[in-house]
C-alpha positions in Angstrom: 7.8 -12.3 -18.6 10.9 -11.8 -16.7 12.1 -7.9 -16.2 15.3 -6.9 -17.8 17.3 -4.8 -15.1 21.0 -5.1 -16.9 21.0 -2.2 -19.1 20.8 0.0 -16.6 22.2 -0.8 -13.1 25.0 -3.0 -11.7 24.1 -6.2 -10.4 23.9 -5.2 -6.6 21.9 -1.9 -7.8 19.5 -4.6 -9.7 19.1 -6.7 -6.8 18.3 -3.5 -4.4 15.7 -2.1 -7.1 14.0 -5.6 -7.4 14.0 -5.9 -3.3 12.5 -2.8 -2.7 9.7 -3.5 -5.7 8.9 -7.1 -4.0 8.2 -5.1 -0.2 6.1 -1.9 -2.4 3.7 -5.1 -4.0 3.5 -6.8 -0.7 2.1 -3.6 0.9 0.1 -3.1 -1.8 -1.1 -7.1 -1.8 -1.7 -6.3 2.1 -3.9 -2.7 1.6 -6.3 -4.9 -0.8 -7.5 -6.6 2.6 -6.8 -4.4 5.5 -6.8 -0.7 5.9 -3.6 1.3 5.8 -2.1 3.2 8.8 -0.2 3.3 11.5 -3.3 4.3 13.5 -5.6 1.7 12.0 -2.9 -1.2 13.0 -2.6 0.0 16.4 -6.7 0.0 16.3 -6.7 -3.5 15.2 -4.4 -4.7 17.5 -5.9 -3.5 20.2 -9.1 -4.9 19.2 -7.7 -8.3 18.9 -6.7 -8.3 21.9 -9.6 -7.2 23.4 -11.3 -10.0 21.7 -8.7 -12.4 23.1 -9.5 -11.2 26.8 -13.2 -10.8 26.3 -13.5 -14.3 24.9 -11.2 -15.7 28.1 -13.7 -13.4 30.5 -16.5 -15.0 32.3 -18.2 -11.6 32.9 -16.8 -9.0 30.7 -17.5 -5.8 31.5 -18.3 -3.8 28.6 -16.3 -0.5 29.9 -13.5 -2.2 30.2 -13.1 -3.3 26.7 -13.9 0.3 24.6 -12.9 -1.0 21.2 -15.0 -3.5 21.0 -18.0 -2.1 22.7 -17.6 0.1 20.0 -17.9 -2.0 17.6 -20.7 -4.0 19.0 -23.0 -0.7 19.9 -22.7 -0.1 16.2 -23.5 -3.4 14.8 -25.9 -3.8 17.3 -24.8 -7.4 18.7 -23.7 -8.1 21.9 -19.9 -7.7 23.1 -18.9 -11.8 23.0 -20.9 -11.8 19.1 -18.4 -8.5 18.5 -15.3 -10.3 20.0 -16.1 -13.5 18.0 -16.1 -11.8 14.8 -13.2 -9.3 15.7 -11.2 -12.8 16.7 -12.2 -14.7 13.7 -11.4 -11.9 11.2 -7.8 -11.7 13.2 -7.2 -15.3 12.6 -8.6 -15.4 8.8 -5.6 -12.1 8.4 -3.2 -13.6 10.6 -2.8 -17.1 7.9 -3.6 -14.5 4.6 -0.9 -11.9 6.3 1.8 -15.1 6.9 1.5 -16.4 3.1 2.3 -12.3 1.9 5.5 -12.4 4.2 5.8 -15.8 3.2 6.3 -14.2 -0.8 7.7 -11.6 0.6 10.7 -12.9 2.2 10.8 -16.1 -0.1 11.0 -13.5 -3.0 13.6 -11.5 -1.6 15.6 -14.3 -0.9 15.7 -15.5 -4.2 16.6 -12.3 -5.8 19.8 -11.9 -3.3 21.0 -15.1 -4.2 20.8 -14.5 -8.1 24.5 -14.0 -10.0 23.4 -12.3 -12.9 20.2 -9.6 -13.8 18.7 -12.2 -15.9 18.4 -14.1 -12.8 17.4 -10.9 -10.6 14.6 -10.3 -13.2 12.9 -13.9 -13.5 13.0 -13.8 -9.4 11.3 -10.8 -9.3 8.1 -11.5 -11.8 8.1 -15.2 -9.9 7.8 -12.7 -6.6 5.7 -10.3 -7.9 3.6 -12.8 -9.5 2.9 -15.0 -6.5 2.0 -11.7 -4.5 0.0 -10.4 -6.7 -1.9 -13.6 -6.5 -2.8 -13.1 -3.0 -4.7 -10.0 -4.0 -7.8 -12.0 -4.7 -7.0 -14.5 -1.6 -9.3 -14.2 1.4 
C-alpha cells in the first residue's frame, strides 16, 4: 500500500523523510544477519582479513593471526578450518550485504526522482518492501 506523505510535508520534505526511512530499514535488514557496532565491524574485518592472509600462508603462525586463533581455540578446529569458515561466512555477507545496498541505493534513487508524494510514497513501500525481503535472505 503506498504511504501518503502530502498532507503533511512539502515535496522535498517528503522525499528527505522517505530517504532517511529506506537507510533506517536497510540497517535494520542488515542487523537481522550481522551484529551491530562499530567495534564488531572493525572485529570482522579484521578477521577477514586474517582469513585472507592465513588462507594465502603456507605456514601460518597462529600468533600472528590473534582473531582467528581465537576463534579456532574456541571452536576447537584448527586455524585454516577457522579461516575457511571466517572466509566463507565473509563472502556469503559480502553478496547478501551488496543486494541491501543494491535496495538501498536503487530505492533512494527512485524516490529523488519522483515529482509528486504520491510518487515519493509508492517508491518508498516498493523500497521498503524489497528490503524487508532480504530479512529472511541468507
Amino acid at each position: 500500500m503506498p504511504i501518503d506523505l502530502a498532507p503533511v510535508q512539502s515535496l522535498a520534505a517528503a522525499v528527505s523523510a522517505a530517504c532517511a526511512e529506506i537507510d533506517a530499514e536497510a540497517e535494520r535488514v542488515r542487523l537481522t544477519h550481522i551484529t551491530g557496532g562499530a567495534g564488531q565491524a572493525l572485529a570482522y574485518q579484521a578477521k577477514s582479513a586474517e582469513a585472507r592472509a592465513i588462507l594465502a600462508d603456507d605456514q601460518p603462525d597462529p600468533a600472528a593471526y590473534p582473531m582467528v586463533s581465537a576463534r579456532a581455540e574456541v571452536a576447537g578446529i584448527t586455524l585454516q578450518a577457522a579461516a575457511q569458515q571466517i572466509a566463507a561466512r565473509a563472502a556469503e555477507w559480502q553478496q547478501l550485504g551488496a543486494a541491501i545496498e543494491h535496495g538501498r541505493e536503487a530505492g533512494k534513487h527512485t524516490v529523488r526522482t519522483a515529482h509528486t508524494h504520491a510518487q515519493v510514497g509508492r517508491s518508498l513501500s516498493a523500497a521498503l518492501s524489497g528490503l524487508a525481503a532480504l530479512a529472511a535472505a541468507g
